[in-house]
N, C-alpha and C positions, 0 to 999 in steps of 0.2 A: 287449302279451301276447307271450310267447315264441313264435316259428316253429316250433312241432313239429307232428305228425299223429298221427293213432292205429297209422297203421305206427309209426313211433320209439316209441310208449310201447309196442306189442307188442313189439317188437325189445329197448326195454329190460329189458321183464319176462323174456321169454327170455335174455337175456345176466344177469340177476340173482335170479330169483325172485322180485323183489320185490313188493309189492300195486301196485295201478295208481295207487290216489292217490300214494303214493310216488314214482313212477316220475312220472307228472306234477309232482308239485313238482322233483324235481330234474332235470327238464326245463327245465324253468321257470325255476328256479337258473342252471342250465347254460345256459340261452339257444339251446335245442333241439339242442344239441352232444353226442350221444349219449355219447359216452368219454366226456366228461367228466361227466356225467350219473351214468354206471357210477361212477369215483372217488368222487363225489360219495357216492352209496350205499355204496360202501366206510368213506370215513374215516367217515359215522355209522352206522357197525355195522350196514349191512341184511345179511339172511340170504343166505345164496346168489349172493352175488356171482361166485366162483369161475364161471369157465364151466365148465358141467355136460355130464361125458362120458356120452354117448349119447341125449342128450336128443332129437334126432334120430331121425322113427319111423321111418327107413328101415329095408327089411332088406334081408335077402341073404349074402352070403357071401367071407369071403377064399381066395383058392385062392396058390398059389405052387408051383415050382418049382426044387429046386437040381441045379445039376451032376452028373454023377457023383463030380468032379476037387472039390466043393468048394470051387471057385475063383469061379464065378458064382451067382447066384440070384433069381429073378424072383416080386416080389409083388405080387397084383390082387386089387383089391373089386369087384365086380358087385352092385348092386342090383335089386330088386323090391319090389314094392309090401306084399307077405305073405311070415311066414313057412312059410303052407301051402307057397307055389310054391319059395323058401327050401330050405327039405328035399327037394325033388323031385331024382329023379334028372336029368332031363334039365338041370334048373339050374346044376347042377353040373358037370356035361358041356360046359355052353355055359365055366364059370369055367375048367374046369381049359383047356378049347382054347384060350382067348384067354389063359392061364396059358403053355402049350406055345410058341403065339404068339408073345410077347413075348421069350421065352426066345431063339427061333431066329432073329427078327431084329435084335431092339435097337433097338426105335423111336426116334427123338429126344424126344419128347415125347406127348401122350396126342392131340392132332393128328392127327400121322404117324402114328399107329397105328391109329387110326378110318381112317386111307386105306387104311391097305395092305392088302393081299392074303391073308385066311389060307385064303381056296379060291378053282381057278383063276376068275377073274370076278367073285368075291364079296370084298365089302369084310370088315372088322370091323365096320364101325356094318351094313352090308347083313345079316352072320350075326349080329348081337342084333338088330337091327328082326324076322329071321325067329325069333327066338325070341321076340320081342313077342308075332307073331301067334299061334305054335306054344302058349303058354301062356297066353297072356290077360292079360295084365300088360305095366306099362311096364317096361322090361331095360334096364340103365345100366351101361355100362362107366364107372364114375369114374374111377376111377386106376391108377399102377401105378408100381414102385417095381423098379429093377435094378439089381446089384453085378455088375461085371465085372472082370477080370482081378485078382482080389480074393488076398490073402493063406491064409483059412480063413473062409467065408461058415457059420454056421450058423441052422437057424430051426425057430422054435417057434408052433404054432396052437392055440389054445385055443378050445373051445365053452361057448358058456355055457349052453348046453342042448343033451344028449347026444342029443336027440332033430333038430338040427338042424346045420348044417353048422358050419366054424368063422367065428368071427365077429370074432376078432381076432389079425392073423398080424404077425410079427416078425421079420425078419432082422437080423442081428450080422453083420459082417466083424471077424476078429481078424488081427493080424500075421502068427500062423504057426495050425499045425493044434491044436486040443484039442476036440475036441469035447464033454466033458463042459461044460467051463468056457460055451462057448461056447450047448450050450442051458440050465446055470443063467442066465445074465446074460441071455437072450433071455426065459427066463420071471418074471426080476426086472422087464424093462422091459413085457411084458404087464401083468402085476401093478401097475404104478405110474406108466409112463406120463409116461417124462418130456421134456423137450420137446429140451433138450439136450445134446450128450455133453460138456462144461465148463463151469467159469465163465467159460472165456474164451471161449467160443460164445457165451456169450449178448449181446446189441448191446448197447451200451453205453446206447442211450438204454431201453432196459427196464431198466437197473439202476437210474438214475437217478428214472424214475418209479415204481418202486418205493418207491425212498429218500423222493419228493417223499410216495408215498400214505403211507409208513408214519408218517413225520415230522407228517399232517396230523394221522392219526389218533393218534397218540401225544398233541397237543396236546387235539383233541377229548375226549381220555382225563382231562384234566388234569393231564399228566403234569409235575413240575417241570421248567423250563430247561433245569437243568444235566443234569438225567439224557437228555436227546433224543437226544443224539447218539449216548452206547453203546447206547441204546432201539432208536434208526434203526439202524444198522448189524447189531444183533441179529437186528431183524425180516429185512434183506437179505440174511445169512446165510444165514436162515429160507429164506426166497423159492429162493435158489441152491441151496441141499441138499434143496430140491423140485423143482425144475427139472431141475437137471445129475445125470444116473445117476455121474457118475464120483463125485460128491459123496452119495448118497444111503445109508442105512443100508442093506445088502444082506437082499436077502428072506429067507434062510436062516438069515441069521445076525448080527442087526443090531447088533452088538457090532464089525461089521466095515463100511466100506464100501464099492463095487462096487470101486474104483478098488483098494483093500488087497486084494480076492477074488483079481483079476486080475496083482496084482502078485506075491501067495504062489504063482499059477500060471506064471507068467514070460512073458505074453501082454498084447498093448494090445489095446483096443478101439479101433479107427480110425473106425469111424460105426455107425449106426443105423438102421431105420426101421420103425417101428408104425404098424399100417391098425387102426381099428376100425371096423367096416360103421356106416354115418351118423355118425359122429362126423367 
């Protein structure tokens, strides 16, 4: 009998959707090797493979920061447990100061920055532990994302309820300044989410396992021999002009894509970076 537990078949229902007998058999298949488990579900057509953005009950809220100069700008998620405490003023007070934060020192890493200092005595993780007890919830600094000495940094925060703070924030770094360009393409990558700014970003062995899952299921499909190949490459395509924004049909005007947006503007897109609260 295959090595798995009931954590791995919960883990792979969340990573798939799919039913638990499911998810046990191709555990079972898989010889309790979760990824390979997920393919498994893949090439025979289970629902929901994709991993699912926001699936995560966290809440809470993205706060950020730019420049005056446009040249830096500083993006953080804070969680809590609700989004009663989510909308609270003081929650946001605690996001935007460890926002200000970040900004004025430029942690190394999210480490250094639970050490340091944002009042004389008091740590970061010390002023969220005291917003712990100040609201009654657990307070989680996750992350945090900075562009420095950047070209033309722009960002865009979207709520997905006006009644709560925002919950997914975006910075752009472009070559030079445009600021329109720079919040359309920040609210195309809100909107869609992609994971990276080319095809030549993405590692080479995700192309290839693509190619392996698409090739499987192509077969599974019963798809003729000779057709697999232009099939596989098709679906890889596929996969990359969902992935890379530079590749993607642009949100305004999909007749165009990001990489053509940016190029009628006369501006590159140099990186990226999208927070969505628990994702």
């Amino acid at each position: 009998m295959a090595n798995f537990t009931a954590a791995d078949v919960k883990k792979l229902r969340e990573l798939t959707g799919a039913g638990m007998m499911d998810c046990k058999k191709a555990l079972d298949e898989a010889e309790g090797d979760v990824q390979k488990a997920v393919e498994l579900l893949r090439i025979k057509g289970q629902k929901g493979v994709a991993k699912r953005e926001g699936r995560d009950a966290s809440n809470g809220a993205v706060a950020a920061l730019i420049a005056e100069d446009k040249k830096s700008g500083v993006l953080v998620e804070l969680n809590c447990e609700t989004d009663f405490v989510a909308k609270g003023g003081k929650f946001v007070e605690v996001a935007d100061a460890i926002a200000a934060h970040v900004a004025a020192t430029s942690p190394a890493d999210l480490e250094t920055a639970l050490a340091s200092e944002i009042n004389p005595g008091q740590t970061v993780q010390q002023f969220v532990d005291e917003a712990n007890a100040t609201l009654g919830e657990k307070i989680v600094f996750r992350r945090f994302a900075q562009f420095d000495d950047a070209g033309f940094v722009g960002l865009y925060l979207h709520k997905s309820d006006p009644d709560l703070p925002p919950t997914i924030g975006v910075l752009v770094e472009l070559d030079q300044e445009n600021a329109e360009t720079a919040k359309d393409v920040a609210q195309h990558i809100a909107a869609f989410a992609p994971k990276y700014l080319s095809r030549e970003e993405i590692p080479a062995e995700d192309l290839e396992n693509e190619r392996r899952v698409a090739e499987a299921t192509a077969r599974e499909e019963g798809k003729p021999e000779a057709a697999l190949p232009k099939i596989v490459e098709g679906r890889v395509t596929g996969f990359v002009k969902e992935n890379a924004v530079l590749e993607q049909a642009f949100a305004k005007d999909n007749k165009k894509t990001v990489a053509k947006v940016l190029d009628e503007a006369g501006v590159t897109l140099k990186r990226f970076v999208r927070f969505r609260v628990g994702a």
